[in-house]
TORTI-926373 format. One line per 5 residues: number of its first residue (from 1); their letters; for each residue x, z negated, y negated of C-alpha. Coordinates in Angstrom, 2 decimals, m for minus. Example, Ala and Ser with C-alpha at 12.3 -4.5 7.8 and 13.67 -1.06 7.14 Angstrom:
1> as> 12.30,m7.80,4.50; 13.67,m7.14,1.06
// end
This chain:
1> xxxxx> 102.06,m63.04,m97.51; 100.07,m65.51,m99.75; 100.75,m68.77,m100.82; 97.13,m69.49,m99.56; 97.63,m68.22,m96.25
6> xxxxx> 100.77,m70.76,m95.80; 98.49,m73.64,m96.80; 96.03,m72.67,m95.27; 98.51,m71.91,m91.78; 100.23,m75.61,m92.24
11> xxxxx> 97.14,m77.37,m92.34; 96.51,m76.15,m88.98; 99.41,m77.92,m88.17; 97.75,m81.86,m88.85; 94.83,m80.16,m86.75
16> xxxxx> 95.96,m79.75,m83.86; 98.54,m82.45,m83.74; 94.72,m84.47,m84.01; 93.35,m82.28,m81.33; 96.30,m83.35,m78.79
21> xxxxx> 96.01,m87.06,m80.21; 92.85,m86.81,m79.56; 93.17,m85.07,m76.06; 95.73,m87.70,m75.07; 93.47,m90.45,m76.07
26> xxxxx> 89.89,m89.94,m75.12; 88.42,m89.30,m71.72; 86.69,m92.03,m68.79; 89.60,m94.60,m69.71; 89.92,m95.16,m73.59
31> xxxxx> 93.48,m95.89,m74.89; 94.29,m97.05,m78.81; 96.86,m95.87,m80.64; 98.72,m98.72,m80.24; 98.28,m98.95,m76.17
36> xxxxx> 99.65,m95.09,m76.56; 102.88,m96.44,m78.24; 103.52,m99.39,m76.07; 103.61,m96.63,m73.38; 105.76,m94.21,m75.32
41> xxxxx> 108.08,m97.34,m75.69; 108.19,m97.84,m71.84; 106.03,m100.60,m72.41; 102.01,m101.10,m71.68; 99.66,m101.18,m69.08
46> xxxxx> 100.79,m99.58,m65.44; 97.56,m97.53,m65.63; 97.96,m96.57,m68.84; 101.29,m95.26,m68.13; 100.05,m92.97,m65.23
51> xxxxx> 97.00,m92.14,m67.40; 98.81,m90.74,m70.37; 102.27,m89.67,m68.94; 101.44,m88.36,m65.52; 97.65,m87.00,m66.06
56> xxxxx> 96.71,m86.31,m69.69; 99.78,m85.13,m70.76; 100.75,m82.23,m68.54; 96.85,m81.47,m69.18; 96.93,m81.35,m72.59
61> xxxxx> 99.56,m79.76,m73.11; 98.77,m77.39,m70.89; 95.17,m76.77,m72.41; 96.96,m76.40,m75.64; 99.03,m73.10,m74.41
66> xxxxx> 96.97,m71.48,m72.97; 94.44,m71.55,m75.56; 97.40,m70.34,m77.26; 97.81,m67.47,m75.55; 93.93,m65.98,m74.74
71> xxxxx> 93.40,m66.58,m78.89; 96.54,m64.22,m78.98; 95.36,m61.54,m76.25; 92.21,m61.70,m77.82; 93.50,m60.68,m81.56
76> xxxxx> 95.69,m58.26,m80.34; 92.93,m56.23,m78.37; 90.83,m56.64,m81.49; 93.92,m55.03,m83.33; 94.34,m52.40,m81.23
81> xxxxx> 90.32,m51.26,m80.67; 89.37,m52.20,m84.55; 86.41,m53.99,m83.24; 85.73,m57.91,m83.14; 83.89,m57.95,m80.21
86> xxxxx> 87.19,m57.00,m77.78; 88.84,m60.17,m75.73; 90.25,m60.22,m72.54; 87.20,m61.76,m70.65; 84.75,m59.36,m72.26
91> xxxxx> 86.95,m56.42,m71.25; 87.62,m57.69,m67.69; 91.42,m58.45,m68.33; 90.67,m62.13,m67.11; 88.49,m60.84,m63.91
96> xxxxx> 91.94,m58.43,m62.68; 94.15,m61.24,m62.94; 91.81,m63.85,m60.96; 91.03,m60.96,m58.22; 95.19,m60.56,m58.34
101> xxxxx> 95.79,m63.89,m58.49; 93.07,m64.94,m55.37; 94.39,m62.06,m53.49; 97.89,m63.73,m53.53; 96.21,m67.63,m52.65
106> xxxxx> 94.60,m65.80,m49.48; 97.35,m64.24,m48.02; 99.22,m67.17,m48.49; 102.24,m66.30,m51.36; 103.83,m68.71,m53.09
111> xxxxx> 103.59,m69.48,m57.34; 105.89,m67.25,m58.18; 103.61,m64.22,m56.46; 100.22,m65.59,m57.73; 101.74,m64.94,m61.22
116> xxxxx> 102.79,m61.56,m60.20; 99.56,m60.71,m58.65; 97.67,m62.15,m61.48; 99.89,m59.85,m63.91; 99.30,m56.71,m61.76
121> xxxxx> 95.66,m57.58,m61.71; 95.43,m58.05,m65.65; 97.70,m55.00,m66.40; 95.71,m52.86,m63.95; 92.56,m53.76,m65.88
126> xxxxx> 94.40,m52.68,m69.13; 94.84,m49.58,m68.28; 91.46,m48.56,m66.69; 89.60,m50.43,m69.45; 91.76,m48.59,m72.28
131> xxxxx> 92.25,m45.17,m70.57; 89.06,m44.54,m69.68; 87.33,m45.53,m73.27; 89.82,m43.01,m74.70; 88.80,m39.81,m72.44
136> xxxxx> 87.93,m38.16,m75.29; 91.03,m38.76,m77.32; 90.17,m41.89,m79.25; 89.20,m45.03,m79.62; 85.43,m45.27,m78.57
141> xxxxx> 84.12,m49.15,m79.06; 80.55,m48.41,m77.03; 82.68,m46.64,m74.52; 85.30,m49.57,m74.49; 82.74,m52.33,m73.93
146> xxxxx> 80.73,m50.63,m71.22; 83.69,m49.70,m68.99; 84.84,m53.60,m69.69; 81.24,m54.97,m68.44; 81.13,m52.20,m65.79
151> xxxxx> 84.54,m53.36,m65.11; 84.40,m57.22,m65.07; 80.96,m56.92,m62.83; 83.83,m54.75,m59.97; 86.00,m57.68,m60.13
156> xxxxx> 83.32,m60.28,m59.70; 81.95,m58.27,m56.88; 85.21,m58.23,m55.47; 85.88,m62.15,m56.06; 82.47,m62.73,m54.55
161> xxxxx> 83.13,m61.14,m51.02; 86.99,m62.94,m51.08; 85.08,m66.14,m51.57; 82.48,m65.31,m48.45; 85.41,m64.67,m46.46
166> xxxxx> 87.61,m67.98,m47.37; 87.80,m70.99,m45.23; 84.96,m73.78,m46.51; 87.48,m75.96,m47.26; 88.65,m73.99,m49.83
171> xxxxx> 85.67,m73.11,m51.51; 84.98,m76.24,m53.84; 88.67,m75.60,m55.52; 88.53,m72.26,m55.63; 84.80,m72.38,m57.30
176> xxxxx> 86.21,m74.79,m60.09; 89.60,m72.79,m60.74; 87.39,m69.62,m61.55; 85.13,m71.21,m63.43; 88.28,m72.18,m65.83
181> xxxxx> 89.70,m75.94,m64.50; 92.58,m77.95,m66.09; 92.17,m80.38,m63.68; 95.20,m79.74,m61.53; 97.26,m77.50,m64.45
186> xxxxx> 100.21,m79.79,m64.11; 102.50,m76.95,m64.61; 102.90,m76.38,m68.63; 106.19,m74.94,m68.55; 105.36,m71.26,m68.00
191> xxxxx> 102.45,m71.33,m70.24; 104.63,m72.63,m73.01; 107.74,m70.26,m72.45; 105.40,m67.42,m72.31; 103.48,m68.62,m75.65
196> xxxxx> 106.97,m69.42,m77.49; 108.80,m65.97,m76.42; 105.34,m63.90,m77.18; 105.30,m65.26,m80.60; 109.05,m64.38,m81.40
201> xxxxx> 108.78,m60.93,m80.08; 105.25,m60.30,m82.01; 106.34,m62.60,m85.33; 109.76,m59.71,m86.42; 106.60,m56.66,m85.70
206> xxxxx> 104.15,m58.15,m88.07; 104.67,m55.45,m91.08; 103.65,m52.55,m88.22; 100.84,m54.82,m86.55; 99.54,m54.84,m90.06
211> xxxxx> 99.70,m50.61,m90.85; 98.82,m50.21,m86.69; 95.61,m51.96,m87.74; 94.32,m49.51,m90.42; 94.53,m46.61,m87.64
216> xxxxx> 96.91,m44.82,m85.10; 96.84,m41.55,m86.85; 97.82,m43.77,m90.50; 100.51,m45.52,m88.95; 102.00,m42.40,m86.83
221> xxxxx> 101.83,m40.80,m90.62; 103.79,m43.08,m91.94; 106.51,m42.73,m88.77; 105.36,m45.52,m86.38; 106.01,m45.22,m82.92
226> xxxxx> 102.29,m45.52,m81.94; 102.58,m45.38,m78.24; 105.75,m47.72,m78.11; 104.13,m50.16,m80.23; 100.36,m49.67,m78.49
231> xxxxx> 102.26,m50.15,m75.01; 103.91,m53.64,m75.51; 100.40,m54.74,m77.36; 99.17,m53.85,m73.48; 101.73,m55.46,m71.50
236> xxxxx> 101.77,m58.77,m73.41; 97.99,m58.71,m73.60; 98.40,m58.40,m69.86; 101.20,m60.96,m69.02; 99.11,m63.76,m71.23
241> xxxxx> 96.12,m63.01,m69.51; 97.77,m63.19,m66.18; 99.34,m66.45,m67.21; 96.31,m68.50,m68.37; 94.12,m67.32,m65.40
246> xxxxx> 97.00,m68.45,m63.49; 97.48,m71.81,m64.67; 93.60,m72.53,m65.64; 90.89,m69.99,m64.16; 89.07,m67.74,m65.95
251> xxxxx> 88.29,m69.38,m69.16; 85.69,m67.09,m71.36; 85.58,m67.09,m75.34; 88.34,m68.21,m76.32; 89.91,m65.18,m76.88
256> xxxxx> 86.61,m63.65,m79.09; 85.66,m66.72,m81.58; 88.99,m67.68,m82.62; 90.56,m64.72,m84.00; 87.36,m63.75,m85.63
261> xxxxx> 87.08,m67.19,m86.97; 90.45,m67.08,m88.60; 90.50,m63.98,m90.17; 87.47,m65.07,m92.36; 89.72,m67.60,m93.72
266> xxxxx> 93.95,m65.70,m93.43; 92.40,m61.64,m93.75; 94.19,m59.01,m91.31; 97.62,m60.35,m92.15; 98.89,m60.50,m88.66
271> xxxxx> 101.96,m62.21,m89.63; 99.59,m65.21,m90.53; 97.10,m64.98,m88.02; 98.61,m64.77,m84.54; 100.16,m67.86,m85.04
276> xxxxx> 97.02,m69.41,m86.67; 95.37,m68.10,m83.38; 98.59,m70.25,m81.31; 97.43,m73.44,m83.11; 94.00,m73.20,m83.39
281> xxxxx> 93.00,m71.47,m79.87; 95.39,m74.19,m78.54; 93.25,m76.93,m80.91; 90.23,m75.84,m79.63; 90.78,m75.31,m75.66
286> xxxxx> 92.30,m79.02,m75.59; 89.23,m80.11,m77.51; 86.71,m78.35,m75.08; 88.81,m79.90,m72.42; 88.51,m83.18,m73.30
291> xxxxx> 84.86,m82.94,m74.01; 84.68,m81.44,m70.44; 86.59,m84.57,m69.09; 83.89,m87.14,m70.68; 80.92,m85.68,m71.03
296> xxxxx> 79.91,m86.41,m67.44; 82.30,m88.96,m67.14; 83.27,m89.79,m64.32; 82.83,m86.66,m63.15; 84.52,m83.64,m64.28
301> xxxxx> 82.99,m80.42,m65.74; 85.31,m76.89,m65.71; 86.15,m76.42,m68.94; 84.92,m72.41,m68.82; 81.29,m74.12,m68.84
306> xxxxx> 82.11,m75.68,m72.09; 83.57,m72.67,m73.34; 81.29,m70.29,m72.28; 78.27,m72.66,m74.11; 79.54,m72.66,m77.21
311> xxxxx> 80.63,m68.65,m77.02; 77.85,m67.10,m75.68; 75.37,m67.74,m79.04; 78.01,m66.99,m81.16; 79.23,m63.50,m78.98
316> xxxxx> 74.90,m62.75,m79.45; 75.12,m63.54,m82.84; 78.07,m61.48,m83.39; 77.09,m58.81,m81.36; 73.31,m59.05,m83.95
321> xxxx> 75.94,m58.22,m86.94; 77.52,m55.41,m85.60; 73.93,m54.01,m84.74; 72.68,m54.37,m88.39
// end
């Protein structure tokens, strides 16, 4: 690894300790620095207190892993397929885990099976989005992103008619949490677990991430277990898909720009980039979360609008490239 990947990786670090600052700070109710201490202190304003420790903290942080983990998913299916243009909302990962996921809300189950169904949804996808762009025995990219288009129109169809069949009262929450919402992601301790123990598995497996990503048939040459390594790319693509949708809705983007973004500046080093992805997909989703919090403000905006503004020119304009 170079010494200019390592700078380059620690000043990510200042970012997004800036971007979470930043998150913490801004929104309809401005708070200094110093208010911010006072509270940290067990001192300032009442409001401020329930503003920064009860609120915008559990959001933020929150925001921060699972940006985390869809810039993650995202590299990894770009690793696998070879191609830029791969990321779990593209391919339809994120549409199997919301169907999963709103399938478990309906019928009534409890966190812990929302997770599972989200997971089973995502994983599903996988497979049918993977297995069926290799029917001819490898890697197809036009193949690939057709069956994930064809794909993620099936699962909108099939949120769609769950939605016409929900109770009314329902809808409003349900409309926001698909359309990617941090509003009510209070919960930041799966996201981060899942972030923190994806890393460490990935992080000892960077040396065969790095030969997997020149080709199958190069790696299995040199003695790499292909499929083994191939299959837990798939599950933890799946189980970090299934975890953001769970905590935050379907949030598109993320998962394409950032990876792409960083290897112009850290190469195909994967034992630089995925966690350059964990800081600055996390950077970024808290940013776009906060700018979703005050651009209207009071009023809220899902995040996934503010995601899917700034991705869809630059997914055209990446798409242009890969034409030419």
């Amino acid at each position: 690894m170079s010494h200019q990947g390592y700078r380059l990786l620690y000043w990510l670090l200042p970012l997004a300790a800036l971007a979470l600052l930043t998150g913490l700070l801004v929104g309809s109710v401005q708070i200094s620095p110093g208010e911010a201490w006072a509270v940290l202190n067990g001192q300032g304003d009442p409001l401020h207190q329930t503003l920064l420790l009860e609120l915008r903290l559990p959001r933020v942080l929150a925001a921060f892993a699972v940006g985390g983990l869809l810039a993650i998913a995202g590299a990894l299916m770009q690793l696998l397929l070879r191609n830029p243009l791969a990321d779990p909302y593209v391919l339809g990962l994120s549409g199997g885990a919301a169907t999963g996921a709103l399938l478990a809300l309906l019928s009534g189950a409890g966190a812990i099976w929302v997770s599972g169904s989200a997971f089973i949804g995502a994983l599903v996808s996988t497979l049918l989005v993977f297995g069926l762009a290799r029917l001819s025995g490898n890697w197809n990219p036009l193949r690939l992103l057709l069956t994930g288009v064809v794909l993620a129109s099936g699962w909108g169809a099939m949120i769609s008619f769950m939605l016409a069949v929900s109770p009314s009262r329902e809808l409003p929450g349900m409309l926001y949490w698909l359309m990617g919402d941090l509003a009510y992601a209070q919960g930041f301790a799966l996201p981060w677990f899942t972030l923190l123990l994806v890393l460490l598995i990935l992080q000892p497996l960077g040396r065969s991430l790095n030969v997997l990503s020149r080709g199958s048939l190069q790696a299995a040459s040199l003695g790499m277990a292909v499929p083994r390594v191939e299959g837990l790319i798939y599950l933890l693509a799946a189980l970090m898909t299934a975890v953001a949708v769970t905590v935050a809705g379907s949030i598109g983007f993320v998962g394409l720009l950032v990876p792409h973004a960083l290897r112009l500046l850290f190469g195909y080093d994967q034992r630089l980039l995925l966690p350059a992805c964990a800081l600055a997909g996390g950077s970024l989703l808290v940013l776009a979360d906060t700018l979703a919090r005050t651009l209207l403000a009071p009023q809220q905006l899902p995040v996934g609008v503010i995601t899917a503004l700034i991705g869809v020119p630059a997914f055209l304009w990446l798409l242009s490239r890969r034409a030419t």
